[in-house]
C-alpha positions in Angstrom: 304.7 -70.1 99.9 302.1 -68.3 97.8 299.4 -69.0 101.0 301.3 -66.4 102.7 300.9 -64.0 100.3 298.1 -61.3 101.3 294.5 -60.9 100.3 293.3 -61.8 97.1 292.0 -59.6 93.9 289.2 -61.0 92.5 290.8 -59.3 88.8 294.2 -61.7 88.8 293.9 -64.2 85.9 297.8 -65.1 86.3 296.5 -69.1 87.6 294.6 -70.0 84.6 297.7 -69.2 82.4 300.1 -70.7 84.7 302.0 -74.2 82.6 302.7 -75.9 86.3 300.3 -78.2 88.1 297.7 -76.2 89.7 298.2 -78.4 93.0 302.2 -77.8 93.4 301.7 -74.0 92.7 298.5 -72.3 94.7 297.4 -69.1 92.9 298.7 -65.9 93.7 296.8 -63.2 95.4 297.5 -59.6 95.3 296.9 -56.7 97.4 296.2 -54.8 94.5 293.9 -55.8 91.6 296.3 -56.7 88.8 294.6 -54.4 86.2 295.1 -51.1 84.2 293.5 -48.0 85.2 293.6 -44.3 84.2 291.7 -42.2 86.3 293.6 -39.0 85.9 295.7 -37.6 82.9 299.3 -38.7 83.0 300.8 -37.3 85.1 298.4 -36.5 87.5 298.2 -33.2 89.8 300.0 -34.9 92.6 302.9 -36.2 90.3 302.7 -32.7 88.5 303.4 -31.5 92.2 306.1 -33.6 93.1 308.0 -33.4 90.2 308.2 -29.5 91.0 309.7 -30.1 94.5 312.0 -32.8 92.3 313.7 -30.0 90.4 314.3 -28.2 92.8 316.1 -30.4 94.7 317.7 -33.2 93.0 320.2 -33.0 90.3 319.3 -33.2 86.9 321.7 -35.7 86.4 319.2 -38.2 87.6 316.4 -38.4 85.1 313.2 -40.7 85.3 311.5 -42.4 82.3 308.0 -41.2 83.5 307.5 -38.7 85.8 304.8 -40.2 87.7 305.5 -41.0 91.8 304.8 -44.3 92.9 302.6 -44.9 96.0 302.3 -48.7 96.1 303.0 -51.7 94.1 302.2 -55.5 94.1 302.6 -58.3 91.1 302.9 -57.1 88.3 301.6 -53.4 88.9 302.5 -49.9 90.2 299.6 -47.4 91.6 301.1 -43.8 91.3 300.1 -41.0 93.9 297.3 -39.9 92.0 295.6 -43.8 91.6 296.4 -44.4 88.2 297.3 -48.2 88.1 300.3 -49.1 85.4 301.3 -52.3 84.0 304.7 -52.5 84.8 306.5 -53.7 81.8 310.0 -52.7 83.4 310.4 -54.1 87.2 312.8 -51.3 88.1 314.5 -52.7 85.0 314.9 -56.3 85.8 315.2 -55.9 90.0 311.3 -56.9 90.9 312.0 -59.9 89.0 309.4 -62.1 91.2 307.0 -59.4 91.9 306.5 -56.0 93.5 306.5 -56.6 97.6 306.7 -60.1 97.2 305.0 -61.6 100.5 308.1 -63.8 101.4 310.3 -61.5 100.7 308.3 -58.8 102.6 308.2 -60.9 105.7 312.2 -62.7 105.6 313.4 -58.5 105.5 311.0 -58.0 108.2 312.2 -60.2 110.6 316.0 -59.5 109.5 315.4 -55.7 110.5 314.0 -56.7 113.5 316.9 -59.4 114.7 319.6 -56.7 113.3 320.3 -54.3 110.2 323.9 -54.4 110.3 327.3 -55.8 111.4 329.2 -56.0 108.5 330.6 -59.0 107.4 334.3 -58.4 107.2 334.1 -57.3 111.4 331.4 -59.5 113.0 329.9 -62.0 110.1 326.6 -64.2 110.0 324.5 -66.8 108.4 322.9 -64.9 106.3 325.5 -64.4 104.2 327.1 -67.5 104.0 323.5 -69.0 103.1 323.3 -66.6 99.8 326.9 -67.5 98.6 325.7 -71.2 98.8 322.8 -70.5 97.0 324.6 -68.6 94.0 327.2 -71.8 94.0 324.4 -74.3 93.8 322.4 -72.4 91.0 325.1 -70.6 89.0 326.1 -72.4 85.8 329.1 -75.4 86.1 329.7 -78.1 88.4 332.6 -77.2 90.3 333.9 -75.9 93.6 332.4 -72.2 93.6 333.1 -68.9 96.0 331.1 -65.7 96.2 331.7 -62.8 97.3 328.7 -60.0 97.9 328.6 -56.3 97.2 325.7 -53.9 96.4 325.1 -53.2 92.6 325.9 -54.6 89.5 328.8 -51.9 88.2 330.1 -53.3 91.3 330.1 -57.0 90.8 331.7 -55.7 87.3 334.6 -53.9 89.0 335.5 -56.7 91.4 334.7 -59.7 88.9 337.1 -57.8 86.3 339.6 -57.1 89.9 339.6 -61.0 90.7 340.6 -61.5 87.4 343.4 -59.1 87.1 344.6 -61.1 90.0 344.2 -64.0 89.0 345.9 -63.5 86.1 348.4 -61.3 86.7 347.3 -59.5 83.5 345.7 -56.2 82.7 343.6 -55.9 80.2 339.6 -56.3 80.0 337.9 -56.9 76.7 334.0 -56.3 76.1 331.8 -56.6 73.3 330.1 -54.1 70.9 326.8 -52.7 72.1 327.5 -53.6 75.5 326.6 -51.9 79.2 328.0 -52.4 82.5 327.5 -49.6 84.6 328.3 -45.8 85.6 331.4 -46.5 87.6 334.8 -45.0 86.3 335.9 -48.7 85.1 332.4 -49.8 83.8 331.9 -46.3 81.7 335.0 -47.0 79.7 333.6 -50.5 79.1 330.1 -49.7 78.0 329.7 -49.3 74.2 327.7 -45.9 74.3 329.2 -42.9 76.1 326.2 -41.0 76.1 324.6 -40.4 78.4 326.5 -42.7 80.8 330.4 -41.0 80.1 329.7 -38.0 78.3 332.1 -35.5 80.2 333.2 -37.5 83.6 336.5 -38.6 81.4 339.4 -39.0 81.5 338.2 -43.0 81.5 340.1 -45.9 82.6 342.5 -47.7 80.4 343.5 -50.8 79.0 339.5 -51.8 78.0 339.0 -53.0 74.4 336.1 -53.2 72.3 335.4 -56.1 70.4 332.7 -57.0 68.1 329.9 -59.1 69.4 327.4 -61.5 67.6 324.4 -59.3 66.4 322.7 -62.0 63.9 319.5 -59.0 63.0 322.2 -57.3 61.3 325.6 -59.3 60.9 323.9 -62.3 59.6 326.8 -64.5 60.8 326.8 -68.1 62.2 328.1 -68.1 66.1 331.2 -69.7 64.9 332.0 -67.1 62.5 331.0 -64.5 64.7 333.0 -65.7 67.6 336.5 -65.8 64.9 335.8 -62.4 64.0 335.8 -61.0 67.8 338.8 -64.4 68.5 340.6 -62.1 65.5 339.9 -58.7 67.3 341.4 -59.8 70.7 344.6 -61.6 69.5 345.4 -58.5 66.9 344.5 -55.8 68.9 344.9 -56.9 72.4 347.2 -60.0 72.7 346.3 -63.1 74.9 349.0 -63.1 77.0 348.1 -59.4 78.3 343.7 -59.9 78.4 342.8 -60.9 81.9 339.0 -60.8 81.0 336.7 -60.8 78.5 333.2 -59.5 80.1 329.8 -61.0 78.0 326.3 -60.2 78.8 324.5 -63.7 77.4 321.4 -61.5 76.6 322.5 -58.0 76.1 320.4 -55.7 78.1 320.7 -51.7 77.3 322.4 -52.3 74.1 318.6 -54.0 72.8 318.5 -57.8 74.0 320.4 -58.9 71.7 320.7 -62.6 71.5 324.1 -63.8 70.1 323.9 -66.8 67.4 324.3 -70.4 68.0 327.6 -71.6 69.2 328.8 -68.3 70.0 329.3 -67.6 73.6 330.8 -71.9 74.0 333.1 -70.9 71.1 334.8 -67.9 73.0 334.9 -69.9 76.0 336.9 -72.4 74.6 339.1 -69.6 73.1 339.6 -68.0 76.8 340.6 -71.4 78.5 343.2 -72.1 76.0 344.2 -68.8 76.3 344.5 -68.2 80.2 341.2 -65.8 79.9 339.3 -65.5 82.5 335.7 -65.2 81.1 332.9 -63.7 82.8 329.4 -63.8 82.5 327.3 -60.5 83.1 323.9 -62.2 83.8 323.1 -58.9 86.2 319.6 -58.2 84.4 319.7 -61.5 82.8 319.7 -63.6 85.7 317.9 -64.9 88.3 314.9 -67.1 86.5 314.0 -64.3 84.4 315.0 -66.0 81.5 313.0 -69.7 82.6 316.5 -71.0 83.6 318.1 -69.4 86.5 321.0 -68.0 84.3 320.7 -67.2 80.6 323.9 -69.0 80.2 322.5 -71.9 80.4 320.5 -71.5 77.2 323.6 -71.3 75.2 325.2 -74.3 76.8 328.0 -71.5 78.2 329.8 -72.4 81.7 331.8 -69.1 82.5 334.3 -68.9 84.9 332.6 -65.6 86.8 328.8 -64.8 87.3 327.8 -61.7 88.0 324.7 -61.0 89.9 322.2 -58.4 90.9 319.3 -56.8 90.4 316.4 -59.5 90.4 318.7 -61.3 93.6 317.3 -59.4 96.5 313.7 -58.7 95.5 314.2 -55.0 95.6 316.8 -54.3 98.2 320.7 -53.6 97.4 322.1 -56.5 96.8 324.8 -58.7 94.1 327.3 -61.2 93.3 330.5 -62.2 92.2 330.4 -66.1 91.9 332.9 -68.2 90.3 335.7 -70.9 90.4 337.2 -71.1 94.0 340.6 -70.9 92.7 339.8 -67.7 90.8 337.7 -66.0 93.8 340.6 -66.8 96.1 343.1 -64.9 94.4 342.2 -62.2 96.6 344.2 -61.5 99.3 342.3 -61.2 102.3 341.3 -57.5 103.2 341.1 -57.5 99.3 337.1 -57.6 99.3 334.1 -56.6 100.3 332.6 -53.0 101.2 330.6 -51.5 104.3 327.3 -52.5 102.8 328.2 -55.5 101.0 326.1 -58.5 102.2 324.1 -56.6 104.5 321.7 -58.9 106.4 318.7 -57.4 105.3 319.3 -57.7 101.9 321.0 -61.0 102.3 317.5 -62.5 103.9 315.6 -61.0 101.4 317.4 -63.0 98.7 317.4 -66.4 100.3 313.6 -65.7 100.5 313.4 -65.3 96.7 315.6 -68.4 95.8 313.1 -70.2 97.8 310.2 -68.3 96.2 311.5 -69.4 92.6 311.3 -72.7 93.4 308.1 -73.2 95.9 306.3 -71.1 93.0 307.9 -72.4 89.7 308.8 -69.4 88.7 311.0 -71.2 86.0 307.5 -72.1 84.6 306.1 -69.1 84.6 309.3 -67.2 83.2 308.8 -69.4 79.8 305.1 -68.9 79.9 305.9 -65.3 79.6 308.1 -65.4 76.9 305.7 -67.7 75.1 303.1 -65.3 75.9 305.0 -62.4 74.9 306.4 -63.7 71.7 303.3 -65.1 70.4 301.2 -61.7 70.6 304.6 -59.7 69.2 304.5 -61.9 66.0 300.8 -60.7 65.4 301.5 -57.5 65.7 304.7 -58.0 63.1 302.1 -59.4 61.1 300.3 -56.0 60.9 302.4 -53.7 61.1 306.4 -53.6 59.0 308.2 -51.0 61.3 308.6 -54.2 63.8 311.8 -55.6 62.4 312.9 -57.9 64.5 311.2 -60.0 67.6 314.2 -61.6 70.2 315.0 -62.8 73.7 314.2 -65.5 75.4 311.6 -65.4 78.9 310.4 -62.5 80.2 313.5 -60.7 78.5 311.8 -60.2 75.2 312.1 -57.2 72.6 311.6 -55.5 69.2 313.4 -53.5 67.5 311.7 -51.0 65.3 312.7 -49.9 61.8 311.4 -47.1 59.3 308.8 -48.4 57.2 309.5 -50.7 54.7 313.2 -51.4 55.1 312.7 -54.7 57.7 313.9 -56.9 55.1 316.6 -54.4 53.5 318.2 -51.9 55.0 317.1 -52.3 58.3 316.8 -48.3 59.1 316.6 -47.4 62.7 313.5 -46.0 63.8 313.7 -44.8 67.2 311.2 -41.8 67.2 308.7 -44.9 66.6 310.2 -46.3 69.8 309.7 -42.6 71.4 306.1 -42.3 70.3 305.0 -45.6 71.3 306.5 -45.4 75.0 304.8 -42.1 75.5 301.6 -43.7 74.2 301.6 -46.2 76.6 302.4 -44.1 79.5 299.4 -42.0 78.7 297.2 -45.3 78.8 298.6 -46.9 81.8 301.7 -49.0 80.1 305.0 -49.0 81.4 307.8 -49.4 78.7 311.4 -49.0 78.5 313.7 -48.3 75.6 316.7 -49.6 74.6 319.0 -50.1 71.3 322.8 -48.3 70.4 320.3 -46.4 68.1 317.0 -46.1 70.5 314.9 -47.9 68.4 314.4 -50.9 70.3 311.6 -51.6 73.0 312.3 -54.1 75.8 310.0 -56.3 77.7 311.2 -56.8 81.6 308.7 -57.8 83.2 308.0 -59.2 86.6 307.7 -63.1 86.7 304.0 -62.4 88.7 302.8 -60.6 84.8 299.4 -62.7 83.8 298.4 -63.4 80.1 295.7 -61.7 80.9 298.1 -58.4 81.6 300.2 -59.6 78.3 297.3 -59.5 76.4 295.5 -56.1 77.5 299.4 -54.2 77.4 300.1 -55.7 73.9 296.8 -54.3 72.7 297.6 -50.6 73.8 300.8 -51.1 72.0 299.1 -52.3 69.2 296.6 -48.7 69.2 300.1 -47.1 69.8 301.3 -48.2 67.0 298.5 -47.4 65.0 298.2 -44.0 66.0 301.8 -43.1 64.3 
C-alpha cells in the first residue's frame, strides 16, 4: 500500500530503522520532508495573527497547547502557517496514529465522499459499516461471538459501553479507577479522577460512579495481585457486587500519566467481575489501535474484557469509535436503543477500513515496538544524566516520564511539574511537539504517530535533552 503513498522526501530515514523485511514493507514517502525546522520565532507573525481573530471569536473554554496554526501535515510532521516544521510528538493525542494524511486513508475518504457522505445507518444502512464492526470483532481481544456498535468520540463509546452494561445487568452502578480520564460528557466528568479542568463548575455530576484505587507500581510498590485485592476490597465495601454493572479500566492510563498497572493486575479483576456478574470494560480509546505493537494494549496483560472501547487512532483523523464486545452483552439493547445521527458515518467508516488494512500491508505492529524500543532506549540515557527523570513507562509508541524535584527519584518521589512546564515550552520554541500529562502535571507523554523515524526519535530526544539542561 505504501506505493500509493505520494512523492518522496529525500530526508525520511524511517526504512533503515524499520525491524520488518524491507521486501514485505516498501519505504514510506512523504510529501513533506520528515525533518525539524524553525524559520521563524514560535509563534510566528501569522499564528500571532490568528490567534487574535481566535479570541475574539471562540470561547475560551477551548484552549490549545501551542498556539501555532497548522497548514499541512504528513508522517510524522506538522508545518504551521508561518513554515516552521514540528515533530509531532502528540498525533492529535493519539488520533493520527498511522500518520498525518495517510495516502490510503486519504484516497478510501475520497472516493466515500464522492459515492455519498451520509444516510445514516439506523434509516438507510450500508457496507461500510457492517465491514468496520467485523473488523473491530476480528481484532478486539477474545475469541468469541462479538457485536459493535459505532458512534463518534470516545466519551461516547464510554457513555454507551457503561449504558449496554446497565442493561445488561440490570444494575446501576459504574466503578473506575484512581487517576483515570474518560471524557467531558456529564457521565464521563463524574468518572474521571481530576475535576479540573474537565468538571470544575458544570456540576451537579451524575451519580452512582465510584472511585477505586488503581495499580500505580512508581509509587504503590504493590504486586498486581495485591493491587487488584485492594481495589476487589474497595468495590465490595463501598459499592457492593450485586449493585456494580461496570467497572471501566484504561490498560495504559492515558491523561492520568501512562501509567502501566503491575503484573497480574488487570486478569485478576477480570476474574473478580465474572464471578461477580461485572461487566468489565476496556477503555483502549488512546490505547488502541496498534499503537501499543498489538492492536489492543490488553493484550499485553493477557486481559480479555467483556467491552472494548474504541476511537481516536480508528479513522485516521475523521470522527469515528467503537463499542465492541460479547454479542449477548451488545444485544441487550433494545432496538431504537443505539446509535446517533453521525454515528458510523460512511466517510469515516471507509477511512477506518483503510487503516486496518494499512496496519497490516505496512506492519505497523513492527514499527509500533520499534518505537517504543527507540523511545525507551534514548529516555534511559537521558535518566542516566539527569535525576529529575524518575520514572520511564509504557509500552510502543505510548511511552512516558514522569519528572520529580531533584534528588528525591529514589525517596520521596516529589512531583515536579514546572520541569514538565519548562521543558514543553522548550521544545515548542525548537520545533518539538510535547504533551503533558500526570494527576500532578509532572509527567510528559510520548504519542507519537506509528510513521515517527529513529532518525526523528533521535533529533527530538536531543532537544529535550538541551531542554532539560537549560533548567
Amino acid at each position: 500500500m505504501t506505493d500509493t503513498l505520494n512523492a518522496a522526501a529525500s530526508t525520511n530515514t524511517a526504512s533503515s530503522t524499520n525491524t520488518a523485511s524491507p521486501a514485505a514493507t516498501p519505504a514510506p514517502v512523504y510529501t513533506v520532508p520528515q525533518e525539524r525546522r524553525v524559520v521563524t520565532s514560535v509563534p510566528g507573525p501569522k499564528s500571532v495573527e490568528l490567534q487574535k481573530r481566535r479570541l475574539e471569536s471562540v470561547s475560551t473554554g477551548v484552549s490549545s497547547v501551542l498556539p501555532v496554526y497548522i497548514a499541512s501535515a504528513n508522517g510524522a510532521i506538522l508545518v504551521d502557517v508561518d513554515g516552521n516544521q514540528f515533530i509531532d510528538l502528540g498525533a492529535g493525542i493519539g488520533v493520527t496514529t498511522i500518520g498525518h494524511t495517510e495516502a490510503s486513508v486519504v484516497e478510501a475518504a475520497v472516493g466515500q465522499v464522492q459515492d455519498f457522505i451520509h444516510t445514516l445507518f439506523t434509516i438507510t444502512p450500508y457496507e461500510e459499516y457492517i465491514r468496520v464492526a467485523e473488523l473491530l470483532a476480528e481484532h478486539t481481544p477474545g475469541d468469541f461471538p462479538k457485536k459493535s456498535v459505532l458512534i463518534n468520540s470516545g466519551a461516547e463509546a464510554v457513555e454507551n459501553g457503561v449504558k449496554i452494561a446497565r442493561k445488561y445487568t440490570g444494575r446501576r452502578a459504574v466503578a473506575v479507577l484512581d487517576h483515570a480520564y474518560h471524557g467531558r460528557t456529564n457521565l464521563t466528568m463524574a468518572m474521571n479522577h481530576k475535576a479540573a479542568p474537565y468538571a470544575t463548575g458544570f456540576g451537579p455530576l451524575a451519580g452512582d460512579v465510584y472511585h477505586a484505587p488503581s495499580s500505580y507500581p512508581y509509587h504503590d510498590g504493590l504486586s498486581g495481585a495485591d493491587a487488584a485485592q485492594r481495589t476487589i476490597e474497595y468495590l465490595e465495601k463501598s459499592v457492593g457486587a450485586t449493585d456494580l454493572a461496570c467497572l471501566v479500566v484504561e490498560p495504559i492510563q492515558g491523561e492520568g500519566g501512562f501509567m502501566v498497572p503491575a503484573e497480574g493486575y488487570l486478569p485478576a479483576l477480570q476474574e473478580w467481575c465474572t464471578a461477580n456478574g461485572v461487566v468489565m470494560i476496556a477503555d483502549e480509546i488512546q490505547s488502541g489501535m496498534a499503537r501499543t505493537g498489538a492492536y489492543y494494549a490488553s493484550e499485553h496483560f493477557g486481559w480479555t474484557p467483556d467491552l472494548v472501547l474504541t476511537a481516536k487512532g480508528i479513522a485516521g483523523g475523521l470522527p469515528l469509535a467503537a463499542v465492541t464486545g460479547r454479542a449477548e452483552i451488545m444485544d441487550a439493547a433494545q432496538p431504537g436503543g443505539l446509535g446517533g445521527t453521525f454515528g458510523g458515518n460512511p466517510v469515516a467508516c471507509a477511512a477506518a477500513v483503510a487503516v486496518f488494512e494499512s496496519i497490516e500491508s505496512n506492519n505497523l505492529l513492527v514499527e509500533g515496538r520499534r518505537i517504543g524500543d527507540s523511545l525507551r532506549s534514548g529516555l534511559e540515557q537521558l535518566q542516566h544524566k539527569h535525576d529529575i527523570i524518575g520514572d520511564i513507562r509504557g509500552i510502543g509508541a505510548m511511552i512516558a516520564i514522569e519528572l520529580v524535584q531533584p534528588g528525591t527519584g529514589d525517596t520521596s518521589k516529589e512531583p515536579n511539574a514546572a520541569a514538565v512546564t519548562a521543558i514543553a515550552e522548550y521544545a515548542a520554541q525548537h520545533g518539538v511537539l510535547l504533551l503533558t500529562a500526570g494527576t500532578y502535571g509532572n509527567v510528559l507523554r510520548f504519542l507519537p504517530s506509528l510513521a515517527l523515524s529513529d532518525d526523528l526519535i533521535a533529533d527530538a530526544l536531543s532537544v529535550i535533552d538541551d531542554a532539560i539542561a537549560a533548567l
